[in-house]
MDAnalysis code that builds the backbone (N, CA, C; Angstrom):
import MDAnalysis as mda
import numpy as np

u = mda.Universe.empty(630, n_residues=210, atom_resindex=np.repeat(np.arange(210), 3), trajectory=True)
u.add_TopologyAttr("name", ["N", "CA", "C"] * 210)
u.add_TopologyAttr("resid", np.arange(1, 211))
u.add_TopologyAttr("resname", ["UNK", "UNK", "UNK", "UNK", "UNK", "UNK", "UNK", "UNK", "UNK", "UNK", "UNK", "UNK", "UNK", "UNK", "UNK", "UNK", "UNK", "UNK", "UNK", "UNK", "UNK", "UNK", "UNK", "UNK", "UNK", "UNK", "UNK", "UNK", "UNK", "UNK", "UNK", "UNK", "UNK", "UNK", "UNK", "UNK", "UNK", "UNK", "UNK", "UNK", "UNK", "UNK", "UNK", "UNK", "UNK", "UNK", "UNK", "UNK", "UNK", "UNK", "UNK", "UNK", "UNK", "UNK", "UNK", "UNK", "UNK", "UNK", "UNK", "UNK", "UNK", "UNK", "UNK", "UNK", "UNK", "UNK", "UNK", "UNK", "UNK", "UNK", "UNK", "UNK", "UNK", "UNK", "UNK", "UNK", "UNK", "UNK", "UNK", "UNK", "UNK", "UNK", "UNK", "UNK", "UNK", "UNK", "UNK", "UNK", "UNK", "UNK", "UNK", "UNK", "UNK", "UNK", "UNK", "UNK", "UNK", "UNK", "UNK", "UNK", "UNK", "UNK", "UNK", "UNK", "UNK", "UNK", "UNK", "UNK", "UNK", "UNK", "UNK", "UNK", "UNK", "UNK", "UNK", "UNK", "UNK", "UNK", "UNK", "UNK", "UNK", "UNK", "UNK", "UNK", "UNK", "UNK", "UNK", "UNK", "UNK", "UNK", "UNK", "UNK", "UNK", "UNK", "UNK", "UNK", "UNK", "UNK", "UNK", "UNK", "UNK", "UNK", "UNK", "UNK", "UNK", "UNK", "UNK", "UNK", "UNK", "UNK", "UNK", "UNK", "UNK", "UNK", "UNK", "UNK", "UNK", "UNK", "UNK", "UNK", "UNK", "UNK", "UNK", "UNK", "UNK", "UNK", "UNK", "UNK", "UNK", "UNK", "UNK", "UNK", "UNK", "UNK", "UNK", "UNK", "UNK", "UNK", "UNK", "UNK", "UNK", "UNK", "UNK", "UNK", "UNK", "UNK", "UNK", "UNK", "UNK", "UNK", "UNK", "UNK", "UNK", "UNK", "UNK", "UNK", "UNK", "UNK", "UNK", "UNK", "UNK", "UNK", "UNK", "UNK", "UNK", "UNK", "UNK", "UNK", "UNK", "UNK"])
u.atoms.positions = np.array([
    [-57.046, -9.144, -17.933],
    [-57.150, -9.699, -16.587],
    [-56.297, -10.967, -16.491],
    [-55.460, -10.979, -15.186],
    [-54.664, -12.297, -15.285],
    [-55.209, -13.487, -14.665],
    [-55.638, -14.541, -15.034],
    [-55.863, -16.167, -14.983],
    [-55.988, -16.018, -13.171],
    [-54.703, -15.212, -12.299],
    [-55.047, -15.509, -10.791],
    [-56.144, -14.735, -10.255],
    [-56.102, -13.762, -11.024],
    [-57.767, -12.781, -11.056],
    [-58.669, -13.345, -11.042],
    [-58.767, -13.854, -12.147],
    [-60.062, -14.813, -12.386],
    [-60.945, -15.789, -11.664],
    [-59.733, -16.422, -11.116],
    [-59.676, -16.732, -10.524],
    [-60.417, -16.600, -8.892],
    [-59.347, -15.419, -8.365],
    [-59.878, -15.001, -6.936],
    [-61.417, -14.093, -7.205],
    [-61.861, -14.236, -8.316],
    [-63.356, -13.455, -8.601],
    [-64.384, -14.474, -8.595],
    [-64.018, -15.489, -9.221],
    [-64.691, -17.024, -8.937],
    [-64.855, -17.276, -7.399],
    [-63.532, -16.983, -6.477],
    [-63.704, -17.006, -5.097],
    [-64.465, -16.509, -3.950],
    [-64.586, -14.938, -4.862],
    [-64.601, -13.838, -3.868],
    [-66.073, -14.013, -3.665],
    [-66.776, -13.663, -2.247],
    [-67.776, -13.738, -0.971],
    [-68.278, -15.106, -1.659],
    [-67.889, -16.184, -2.158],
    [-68.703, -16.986, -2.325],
    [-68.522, -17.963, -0.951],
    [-70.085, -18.052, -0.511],
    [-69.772, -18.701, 1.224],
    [-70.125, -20.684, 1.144],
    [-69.911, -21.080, -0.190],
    [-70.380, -22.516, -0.483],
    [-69.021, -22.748, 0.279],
    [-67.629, -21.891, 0.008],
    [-66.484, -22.761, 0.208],
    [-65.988, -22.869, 1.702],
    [-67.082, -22.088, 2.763],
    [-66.786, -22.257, 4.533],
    [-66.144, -23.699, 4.534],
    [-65.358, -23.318, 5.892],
    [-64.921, -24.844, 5.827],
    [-64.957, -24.373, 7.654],
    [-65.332, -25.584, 8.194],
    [-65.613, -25.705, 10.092],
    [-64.475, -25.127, 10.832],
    [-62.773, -25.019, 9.984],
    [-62.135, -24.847, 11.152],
    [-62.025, -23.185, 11.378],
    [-62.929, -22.813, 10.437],
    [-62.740, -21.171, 10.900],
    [-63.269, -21.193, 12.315],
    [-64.202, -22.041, 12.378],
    [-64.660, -21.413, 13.987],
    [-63.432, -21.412, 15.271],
    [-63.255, -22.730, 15.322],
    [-62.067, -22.558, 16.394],
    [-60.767, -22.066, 16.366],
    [-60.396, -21.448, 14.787],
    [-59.256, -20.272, 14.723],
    [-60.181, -19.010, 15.388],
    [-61.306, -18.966, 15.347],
    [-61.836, -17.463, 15.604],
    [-62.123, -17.310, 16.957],
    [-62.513, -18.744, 17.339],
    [-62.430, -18.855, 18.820],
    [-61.362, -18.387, 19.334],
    [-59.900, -18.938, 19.122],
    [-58.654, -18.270, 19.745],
    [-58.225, -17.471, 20.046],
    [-58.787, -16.928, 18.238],
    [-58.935, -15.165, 18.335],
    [-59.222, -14.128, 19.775],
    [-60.347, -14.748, 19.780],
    [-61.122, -14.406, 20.675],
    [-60.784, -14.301, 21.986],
    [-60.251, -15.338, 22.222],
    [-59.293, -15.755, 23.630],
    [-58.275, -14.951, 24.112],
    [-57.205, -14.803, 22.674],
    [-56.017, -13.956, 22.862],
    [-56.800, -12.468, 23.540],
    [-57.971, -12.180, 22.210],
    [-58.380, -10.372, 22.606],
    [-58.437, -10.671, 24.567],
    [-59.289, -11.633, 24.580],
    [-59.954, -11.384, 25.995],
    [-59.040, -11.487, 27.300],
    [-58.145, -12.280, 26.728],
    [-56.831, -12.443, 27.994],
    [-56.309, -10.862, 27.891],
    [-56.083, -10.102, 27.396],
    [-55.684, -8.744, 26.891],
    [-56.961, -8.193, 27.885],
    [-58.476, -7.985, 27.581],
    [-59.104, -7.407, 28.193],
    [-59.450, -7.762, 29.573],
    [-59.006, -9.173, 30.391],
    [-58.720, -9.411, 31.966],
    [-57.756, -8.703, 32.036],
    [-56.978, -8.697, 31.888],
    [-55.756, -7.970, 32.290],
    [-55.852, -6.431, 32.374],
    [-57.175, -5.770, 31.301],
    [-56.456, -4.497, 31.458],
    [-55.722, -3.475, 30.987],
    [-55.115, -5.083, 29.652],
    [-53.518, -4.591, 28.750],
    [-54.304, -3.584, 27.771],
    [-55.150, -2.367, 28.104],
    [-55.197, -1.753, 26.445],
    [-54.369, -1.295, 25.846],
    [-53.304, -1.046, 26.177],
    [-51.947, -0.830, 25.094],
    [-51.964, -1.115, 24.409],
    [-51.905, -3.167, 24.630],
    [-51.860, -4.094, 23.460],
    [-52.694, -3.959, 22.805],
    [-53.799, -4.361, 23.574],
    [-55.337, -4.466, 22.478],
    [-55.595, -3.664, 21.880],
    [-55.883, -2.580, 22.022],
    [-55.865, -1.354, 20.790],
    [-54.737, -1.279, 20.048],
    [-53.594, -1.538, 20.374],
    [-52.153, -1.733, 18.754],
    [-52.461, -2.238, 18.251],
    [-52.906, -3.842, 19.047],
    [-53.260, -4.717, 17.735],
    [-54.830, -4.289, 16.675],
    [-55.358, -3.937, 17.719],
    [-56.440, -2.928, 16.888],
    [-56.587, -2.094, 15.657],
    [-55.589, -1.715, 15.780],
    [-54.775, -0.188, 15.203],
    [-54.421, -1.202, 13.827],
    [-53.354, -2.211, 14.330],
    [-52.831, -2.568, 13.103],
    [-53.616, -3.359, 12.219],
    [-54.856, -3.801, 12.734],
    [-55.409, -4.606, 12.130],
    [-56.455, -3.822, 11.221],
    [-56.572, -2.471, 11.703],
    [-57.800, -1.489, 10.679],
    [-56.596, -0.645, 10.204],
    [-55.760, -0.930, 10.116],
    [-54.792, -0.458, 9.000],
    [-54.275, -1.560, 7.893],
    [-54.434, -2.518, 8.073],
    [-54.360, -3.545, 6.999],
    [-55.677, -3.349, 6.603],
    [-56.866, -3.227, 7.085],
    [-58.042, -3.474, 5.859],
    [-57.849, -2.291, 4.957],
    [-57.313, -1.279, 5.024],
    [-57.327, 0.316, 4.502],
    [-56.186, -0.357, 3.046],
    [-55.085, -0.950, 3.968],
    [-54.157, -1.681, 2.579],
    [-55.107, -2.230, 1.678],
    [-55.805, -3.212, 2.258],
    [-56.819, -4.231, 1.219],
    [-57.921, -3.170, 0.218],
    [-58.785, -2.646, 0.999],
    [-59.205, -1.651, -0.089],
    [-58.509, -0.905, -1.253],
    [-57.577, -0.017, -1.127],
    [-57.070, 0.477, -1.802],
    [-56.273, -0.477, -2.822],
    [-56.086, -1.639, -2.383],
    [-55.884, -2.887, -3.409],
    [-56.794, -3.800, -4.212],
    [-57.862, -3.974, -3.856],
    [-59.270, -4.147, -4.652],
    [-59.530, -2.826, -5.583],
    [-59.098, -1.885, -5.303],
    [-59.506, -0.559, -6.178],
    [-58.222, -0.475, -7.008],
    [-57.181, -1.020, -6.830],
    [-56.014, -1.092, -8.491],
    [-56.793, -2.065, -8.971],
    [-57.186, -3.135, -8.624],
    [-57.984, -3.898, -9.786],
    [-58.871, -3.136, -10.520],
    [-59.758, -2.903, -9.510],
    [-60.974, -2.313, -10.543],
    [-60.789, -1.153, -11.681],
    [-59.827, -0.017, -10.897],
    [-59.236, 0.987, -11.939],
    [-58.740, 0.431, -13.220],
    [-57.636, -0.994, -12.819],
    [-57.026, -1.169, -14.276],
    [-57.510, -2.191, -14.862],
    [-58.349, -3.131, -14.160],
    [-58.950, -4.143, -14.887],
    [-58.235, -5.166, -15.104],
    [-56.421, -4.939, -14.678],
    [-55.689, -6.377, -14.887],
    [-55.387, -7.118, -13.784],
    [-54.840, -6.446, -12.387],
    [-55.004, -7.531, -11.508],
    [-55.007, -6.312, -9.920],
    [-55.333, -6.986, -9.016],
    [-54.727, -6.519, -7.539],
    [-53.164, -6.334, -7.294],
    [-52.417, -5.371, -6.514],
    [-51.274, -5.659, -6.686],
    [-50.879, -7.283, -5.740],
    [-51.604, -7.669, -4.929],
    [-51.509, -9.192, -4.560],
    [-52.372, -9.742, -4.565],
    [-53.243, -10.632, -4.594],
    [-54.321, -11.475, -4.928],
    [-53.852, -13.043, -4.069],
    [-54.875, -13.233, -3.559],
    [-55.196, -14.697, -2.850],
    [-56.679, -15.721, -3.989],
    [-55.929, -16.325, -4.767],
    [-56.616, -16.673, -5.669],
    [-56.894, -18.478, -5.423],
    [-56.517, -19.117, -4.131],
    [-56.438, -20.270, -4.326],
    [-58.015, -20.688, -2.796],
    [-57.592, -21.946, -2.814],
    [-58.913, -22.183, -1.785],
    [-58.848, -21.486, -0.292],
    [-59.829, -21.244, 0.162],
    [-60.493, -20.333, 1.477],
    [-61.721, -20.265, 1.885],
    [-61.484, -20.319, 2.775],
    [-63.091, -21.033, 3.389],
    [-63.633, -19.403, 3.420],
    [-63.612, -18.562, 3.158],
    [-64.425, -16.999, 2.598],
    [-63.115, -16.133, 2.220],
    [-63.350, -15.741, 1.192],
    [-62.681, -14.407, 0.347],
    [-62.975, -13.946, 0.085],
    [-63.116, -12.273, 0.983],
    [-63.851, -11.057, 1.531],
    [-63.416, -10.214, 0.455],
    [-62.067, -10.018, 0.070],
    [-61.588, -8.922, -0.502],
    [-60.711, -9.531, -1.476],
    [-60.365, -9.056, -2.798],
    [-59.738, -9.878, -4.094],
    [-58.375, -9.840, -3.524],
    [-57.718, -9.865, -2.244],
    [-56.749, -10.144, -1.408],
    [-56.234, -10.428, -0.405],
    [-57.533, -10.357, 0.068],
    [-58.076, -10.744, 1.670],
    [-59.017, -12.051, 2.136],
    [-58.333, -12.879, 2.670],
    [-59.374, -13.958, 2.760],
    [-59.471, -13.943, 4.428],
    [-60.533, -14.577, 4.271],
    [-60.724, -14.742, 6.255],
    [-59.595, -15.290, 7.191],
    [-59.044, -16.175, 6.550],
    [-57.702, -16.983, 7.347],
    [-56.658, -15.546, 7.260],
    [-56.614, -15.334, 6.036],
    [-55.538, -13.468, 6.520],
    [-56.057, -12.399, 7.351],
    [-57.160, -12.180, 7.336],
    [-57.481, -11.340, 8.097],
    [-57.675, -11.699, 10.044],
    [-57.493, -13.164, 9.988],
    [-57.771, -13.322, 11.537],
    [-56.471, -13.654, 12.032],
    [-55.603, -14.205, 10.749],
    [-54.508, -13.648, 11.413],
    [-53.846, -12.537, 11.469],
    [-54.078, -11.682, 10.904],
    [-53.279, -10.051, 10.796],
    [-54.444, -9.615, 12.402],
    [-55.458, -10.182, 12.966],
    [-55.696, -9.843, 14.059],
    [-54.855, -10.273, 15.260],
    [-54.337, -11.465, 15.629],
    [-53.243, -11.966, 15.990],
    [-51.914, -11.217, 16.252],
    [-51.660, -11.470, 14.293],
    [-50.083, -10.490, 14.803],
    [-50.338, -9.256, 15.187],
    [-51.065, -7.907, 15.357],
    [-50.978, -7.038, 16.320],
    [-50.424, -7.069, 17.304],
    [-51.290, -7.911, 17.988],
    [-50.952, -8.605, 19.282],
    [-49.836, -8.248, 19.385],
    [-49.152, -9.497, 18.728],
    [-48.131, -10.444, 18.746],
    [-46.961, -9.162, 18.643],
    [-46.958, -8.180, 17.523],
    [-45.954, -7.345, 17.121],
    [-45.908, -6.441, 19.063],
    [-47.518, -6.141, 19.152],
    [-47.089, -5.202, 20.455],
    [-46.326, -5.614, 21.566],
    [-46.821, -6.958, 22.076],
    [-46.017, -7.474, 23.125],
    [-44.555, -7.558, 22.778],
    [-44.320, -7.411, 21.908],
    [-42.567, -7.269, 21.626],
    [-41.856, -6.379, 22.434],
    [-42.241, -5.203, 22.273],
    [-42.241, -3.962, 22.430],
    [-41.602, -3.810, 24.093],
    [-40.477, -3.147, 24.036],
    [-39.515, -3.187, 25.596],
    [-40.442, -2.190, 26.435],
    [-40.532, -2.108, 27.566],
    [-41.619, -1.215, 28.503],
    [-40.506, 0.184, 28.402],
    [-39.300, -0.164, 28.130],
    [-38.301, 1.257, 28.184],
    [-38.157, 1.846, 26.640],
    [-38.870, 2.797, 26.188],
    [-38.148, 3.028, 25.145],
    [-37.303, 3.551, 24.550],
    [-36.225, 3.882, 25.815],
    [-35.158, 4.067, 25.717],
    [-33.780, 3.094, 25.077],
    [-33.960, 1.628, 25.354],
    [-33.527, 0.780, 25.121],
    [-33.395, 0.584, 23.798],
    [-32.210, 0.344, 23.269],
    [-31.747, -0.037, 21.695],
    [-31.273, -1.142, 21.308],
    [-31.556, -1.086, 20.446],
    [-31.328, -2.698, 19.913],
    [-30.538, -2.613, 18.507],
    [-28.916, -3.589, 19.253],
    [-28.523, -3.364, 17.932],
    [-27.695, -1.481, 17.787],
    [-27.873, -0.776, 18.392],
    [-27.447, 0.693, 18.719],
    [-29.062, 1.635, 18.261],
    [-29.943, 0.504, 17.713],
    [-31.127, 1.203, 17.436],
    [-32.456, 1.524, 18.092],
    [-32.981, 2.719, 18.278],
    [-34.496, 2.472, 19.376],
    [-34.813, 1.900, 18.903],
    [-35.586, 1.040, 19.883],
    [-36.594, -0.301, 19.677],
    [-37.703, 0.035, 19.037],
    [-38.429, 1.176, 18.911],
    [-39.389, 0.735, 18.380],
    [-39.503, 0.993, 16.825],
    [-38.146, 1.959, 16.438],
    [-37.496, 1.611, 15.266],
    [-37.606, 0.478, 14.312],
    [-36.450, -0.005, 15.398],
    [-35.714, -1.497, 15.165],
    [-36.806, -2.717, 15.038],
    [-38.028, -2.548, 15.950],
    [-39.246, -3.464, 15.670],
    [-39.813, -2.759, 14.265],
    [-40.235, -1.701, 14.173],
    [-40.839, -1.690, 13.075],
    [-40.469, -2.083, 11.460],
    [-38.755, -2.093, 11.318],
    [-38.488, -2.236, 10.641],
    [-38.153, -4.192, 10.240],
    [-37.674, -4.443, 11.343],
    [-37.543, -6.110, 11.641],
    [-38.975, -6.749, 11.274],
    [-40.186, -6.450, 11.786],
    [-40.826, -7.048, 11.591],
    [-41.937, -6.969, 10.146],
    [-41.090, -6.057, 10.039],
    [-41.850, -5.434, 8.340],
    [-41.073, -6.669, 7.423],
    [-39.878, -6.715, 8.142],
    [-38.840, -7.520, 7.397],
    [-39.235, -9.077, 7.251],
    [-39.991, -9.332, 8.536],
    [-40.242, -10.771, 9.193],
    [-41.322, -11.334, 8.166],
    [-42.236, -10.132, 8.044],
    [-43.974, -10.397, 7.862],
    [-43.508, -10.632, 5.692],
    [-42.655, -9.969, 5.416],
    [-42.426, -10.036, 3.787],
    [-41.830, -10.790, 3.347],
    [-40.822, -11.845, 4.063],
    [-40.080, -12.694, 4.220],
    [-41.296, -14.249, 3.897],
    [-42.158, -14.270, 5.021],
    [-43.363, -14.804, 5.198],
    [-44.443, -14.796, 3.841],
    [-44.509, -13.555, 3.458],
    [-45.145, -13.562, 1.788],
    [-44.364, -13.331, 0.909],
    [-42.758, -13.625, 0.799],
    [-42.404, -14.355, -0.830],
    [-42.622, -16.068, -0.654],
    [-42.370, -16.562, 0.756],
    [-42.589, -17.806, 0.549],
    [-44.198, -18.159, -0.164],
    [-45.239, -17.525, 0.533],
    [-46.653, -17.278, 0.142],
    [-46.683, -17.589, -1.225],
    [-45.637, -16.517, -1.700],
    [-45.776, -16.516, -3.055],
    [-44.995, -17.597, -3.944],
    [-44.287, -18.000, -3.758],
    [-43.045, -19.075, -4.052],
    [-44.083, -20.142, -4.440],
    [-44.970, -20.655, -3.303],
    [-46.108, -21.989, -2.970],
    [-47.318, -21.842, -3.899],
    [-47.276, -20.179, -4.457],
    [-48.309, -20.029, -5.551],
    [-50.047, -19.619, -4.976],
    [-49.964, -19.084, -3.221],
    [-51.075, -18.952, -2.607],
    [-51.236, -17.348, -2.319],
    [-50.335, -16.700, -2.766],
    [-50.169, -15.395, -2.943],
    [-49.194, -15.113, -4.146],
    [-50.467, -13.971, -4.754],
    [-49.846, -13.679, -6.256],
    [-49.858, -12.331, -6.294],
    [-48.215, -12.153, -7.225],
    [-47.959, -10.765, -7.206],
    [-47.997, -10.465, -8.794],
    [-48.767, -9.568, -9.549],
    [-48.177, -9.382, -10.617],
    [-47.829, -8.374, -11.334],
    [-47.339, -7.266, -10.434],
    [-46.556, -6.407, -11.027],
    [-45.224, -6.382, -10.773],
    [-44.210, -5.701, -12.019],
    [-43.010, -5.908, -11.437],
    [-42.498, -5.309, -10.536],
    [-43.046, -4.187, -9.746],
    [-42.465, -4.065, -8.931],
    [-43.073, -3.754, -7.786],
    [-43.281, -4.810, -7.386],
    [-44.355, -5.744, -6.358],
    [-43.445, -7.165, -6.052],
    [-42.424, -7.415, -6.132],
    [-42.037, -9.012, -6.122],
    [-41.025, -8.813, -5.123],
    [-40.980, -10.500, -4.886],
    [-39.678, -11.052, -3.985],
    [-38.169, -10.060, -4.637],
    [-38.253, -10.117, -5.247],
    [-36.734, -9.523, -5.957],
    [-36.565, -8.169, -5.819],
    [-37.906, -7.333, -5.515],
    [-37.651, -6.010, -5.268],
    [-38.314, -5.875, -3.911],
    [-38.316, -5.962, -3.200],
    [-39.471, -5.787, -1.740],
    [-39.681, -4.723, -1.065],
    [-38.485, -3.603, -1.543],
    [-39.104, -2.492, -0.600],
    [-40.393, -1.813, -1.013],
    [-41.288, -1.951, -1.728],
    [-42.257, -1.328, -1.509],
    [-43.348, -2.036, -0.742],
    [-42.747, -3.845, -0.920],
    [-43.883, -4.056, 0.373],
    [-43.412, -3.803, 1.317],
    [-41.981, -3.865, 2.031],
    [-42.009, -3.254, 3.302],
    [-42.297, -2.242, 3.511],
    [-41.786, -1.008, 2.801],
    [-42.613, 0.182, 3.228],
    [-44.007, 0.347, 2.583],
    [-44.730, 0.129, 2.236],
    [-46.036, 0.301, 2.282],
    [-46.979, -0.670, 2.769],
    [-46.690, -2.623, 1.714],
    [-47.438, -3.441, 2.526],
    [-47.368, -3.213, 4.257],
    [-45.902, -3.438, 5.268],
    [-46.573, -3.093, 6.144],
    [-45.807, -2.600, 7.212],
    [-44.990, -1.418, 6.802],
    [-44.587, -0.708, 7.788],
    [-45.631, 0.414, 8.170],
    [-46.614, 1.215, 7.762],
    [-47.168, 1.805, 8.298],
    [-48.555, 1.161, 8.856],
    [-48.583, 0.035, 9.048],
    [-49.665, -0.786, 10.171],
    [-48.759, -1.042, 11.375],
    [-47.878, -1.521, 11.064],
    [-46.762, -1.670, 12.748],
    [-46.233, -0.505, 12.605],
    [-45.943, 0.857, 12.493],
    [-45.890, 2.041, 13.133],
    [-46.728, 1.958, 13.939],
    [-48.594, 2.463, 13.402],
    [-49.120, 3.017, 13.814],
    [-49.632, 2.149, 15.155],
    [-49.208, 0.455, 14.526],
    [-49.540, -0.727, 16.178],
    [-48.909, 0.497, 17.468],
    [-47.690, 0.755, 16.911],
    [-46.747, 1.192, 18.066],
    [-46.613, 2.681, 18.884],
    [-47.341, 3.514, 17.623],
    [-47.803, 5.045, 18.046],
    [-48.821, 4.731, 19.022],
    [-50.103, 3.915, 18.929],
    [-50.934, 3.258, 19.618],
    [-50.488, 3.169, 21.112],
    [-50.006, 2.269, 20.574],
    [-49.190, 1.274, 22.258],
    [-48.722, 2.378, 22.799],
    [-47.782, 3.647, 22.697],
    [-47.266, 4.442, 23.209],
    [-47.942, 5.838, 23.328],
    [-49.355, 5.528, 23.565],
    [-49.947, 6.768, 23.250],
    [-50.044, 6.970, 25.080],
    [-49.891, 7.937, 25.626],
    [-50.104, 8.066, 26.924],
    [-51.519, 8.138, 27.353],
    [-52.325, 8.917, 26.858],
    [-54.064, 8.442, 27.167],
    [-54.997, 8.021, 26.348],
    [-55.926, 6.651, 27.237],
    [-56.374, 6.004, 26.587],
    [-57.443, 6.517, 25.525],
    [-58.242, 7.560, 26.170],
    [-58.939, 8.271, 25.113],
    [-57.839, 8.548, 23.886],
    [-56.720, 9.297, 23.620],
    [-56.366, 9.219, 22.430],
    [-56.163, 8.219, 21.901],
    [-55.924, 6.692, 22.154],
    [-55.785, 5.709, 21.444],
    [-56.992, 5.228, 20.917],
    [-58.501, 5.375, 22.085],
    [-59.278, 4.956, 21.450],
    [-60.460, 6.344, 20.234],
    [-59.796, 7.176, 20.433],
    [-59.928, 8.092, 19.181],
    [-58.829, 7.716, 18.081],
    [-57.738, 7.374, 18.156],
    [-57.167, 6.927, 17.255],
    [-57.449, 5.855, 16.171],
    [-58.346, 4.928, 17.217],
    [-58.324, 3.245, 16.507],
    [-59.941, 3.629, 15.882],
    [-60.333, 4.670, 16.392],
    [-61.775, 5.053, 16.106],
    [-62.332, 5.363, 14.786],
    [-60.761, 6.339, 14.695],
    [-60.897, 6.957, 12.978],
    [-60.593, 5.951, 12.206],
    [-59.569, 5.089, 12.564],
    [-59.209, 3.925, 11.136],
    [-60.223, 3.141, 10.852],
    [-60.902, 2.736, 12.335],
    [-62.136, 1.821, 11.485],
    [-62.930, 2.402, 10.880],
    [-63.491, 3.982, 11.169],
    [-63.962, 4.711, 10.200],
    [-64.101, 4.746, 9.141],
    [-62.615, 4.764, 8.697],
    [-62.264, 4.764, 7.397],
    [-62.477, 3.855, 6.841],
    [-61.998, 2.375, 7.209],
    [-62.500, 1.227, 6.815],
    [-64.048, 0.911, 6.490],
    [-64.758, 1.528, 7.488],
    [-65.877, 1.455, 7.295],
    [-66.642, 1.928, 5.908],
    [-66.472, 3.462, 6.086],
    [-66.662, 3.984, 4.774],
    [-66.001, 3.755, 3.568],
    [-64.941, 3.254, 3.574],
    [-64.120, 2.586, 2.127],
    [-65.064, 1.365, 1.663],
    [-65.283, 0.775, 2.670],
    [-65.840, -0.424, 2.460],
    [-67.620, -0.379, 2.022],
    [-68.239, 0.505, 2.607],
    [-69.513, 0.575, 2.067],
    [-69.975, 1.527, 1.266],
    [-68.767, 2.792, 1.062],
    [-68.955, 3.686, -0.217],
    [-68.236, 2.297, -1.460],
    [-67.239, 1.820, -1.303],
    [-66.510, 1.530, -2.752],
    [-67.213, 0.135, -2.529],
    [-67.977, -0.453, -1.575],
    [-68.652, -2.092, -2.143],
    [-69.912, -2.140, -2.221],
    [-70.964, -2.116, -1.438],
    [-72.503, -2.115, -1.845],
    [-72.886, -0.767, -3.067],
    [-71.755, 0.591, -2.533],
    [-72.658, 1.466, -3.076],
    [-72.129, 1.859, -4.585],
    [-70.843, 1.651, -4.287],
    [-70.382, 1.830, -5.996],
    [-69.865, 0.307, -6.613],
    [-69.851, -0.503, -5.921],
    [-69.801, -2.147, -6.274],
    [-68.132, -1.949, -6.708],
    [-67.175, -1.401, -6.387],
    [-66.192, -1.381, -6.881],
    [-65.180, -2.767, -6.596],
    [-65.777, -3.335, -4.927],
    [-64.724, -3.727, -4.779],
    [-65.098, -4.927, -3.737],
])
């Protein structure tokens, strides 16, 4: 087991380390969803939906390389956090990966015909911002607040976090957003939390995996 392991296990659900400003980041949270639900916008709100129960599906299946190999997560958040839910997930990541949903959908041109660059946009977003968001965690990692320790998991090689860390959460933000009826989007966003759901209470209370 590596020292940042150990670490984020010392961390993990321990709730001594809350610290007050979660509330008024969660408040905001809150704000952004609800300006989205005056409006109406479910496009947005369910993408960002979408993308945000597709990052917890990442996090599970990354608490479960730990446990399988016993040496580390392929990324780990091992330093201070006012709650660390998942041996890679702390509350400040997860309320913001609620955020950027958002943030990635409103990008998004109302034509999707329009190219960018000679490329469809929603292409060209998915791949840019896969680009944006990994860019964002080598610095993470550089500062020593995100740890990678396999080799090929690092700043020096990145396509597997772009394509896996998180091009298929901003796809599916964007299959979302472009779904023509709302029932299929909200059957869509229905099953991922599903999944989340059951990942999370088959592989943590019931088999303690994770």
């Amino acid at each position: 087991m590596t020292e940042s392991t150990r670490q984020s296990l010392i961390l993990l659900r321990d709730s001594s380390n809350f610290q007050w400003y979660i509330i008024p980041i969660l408040l905001l949270v809150i704000y952004i969803y609800a300006v989205e639900v005056e409006k109406r916008n479910w496009n947005v709100l369910l993408a960002g939906l979408a993308f945000w129960g597709m990052d917890w599906i990442n996090e599970i299946w990354n608490s479960l390389v730990f446990h399988f190999t016993g040496y580390a997560p392929v990324w780990g958040a091992p330093t201070k956090s006012a709650y660390l839910i998942l041996i890679g997930l702390n509350i400040e990541i997860t309320l913001m990966f609620l955020v950027a949903g958002i943030a990635c959908a409103k990008m998004l041109p109302k034509d999707k015909k329009i190219k960018i660059l000679g490329i469809p946009n929603r292409y060209f977003l998915v791949v840019f911002n896969s680009i944006l968001f990994v860019i964002v965690e080598i610095i993470l990692n550089h500062i020593g607040v995100l740890t990678w320790e396999y080799s090929w998991w690092q700043g020096y090689c990145p396509w597997l976090i772009i394509l896996i860390g998180y091009m298929p959460f901003i796809t599916m933000c964007y299959i979302v957003h472009d779904m023509k009826k709302l029932k299929n989007k909200l059957i869509t966003v229905g099953i991922i939390f599903s999944i989340d759901i059951l990942g999370l209470i088959i592989f943590g209370p019931i088999l303690n995996w994770i």
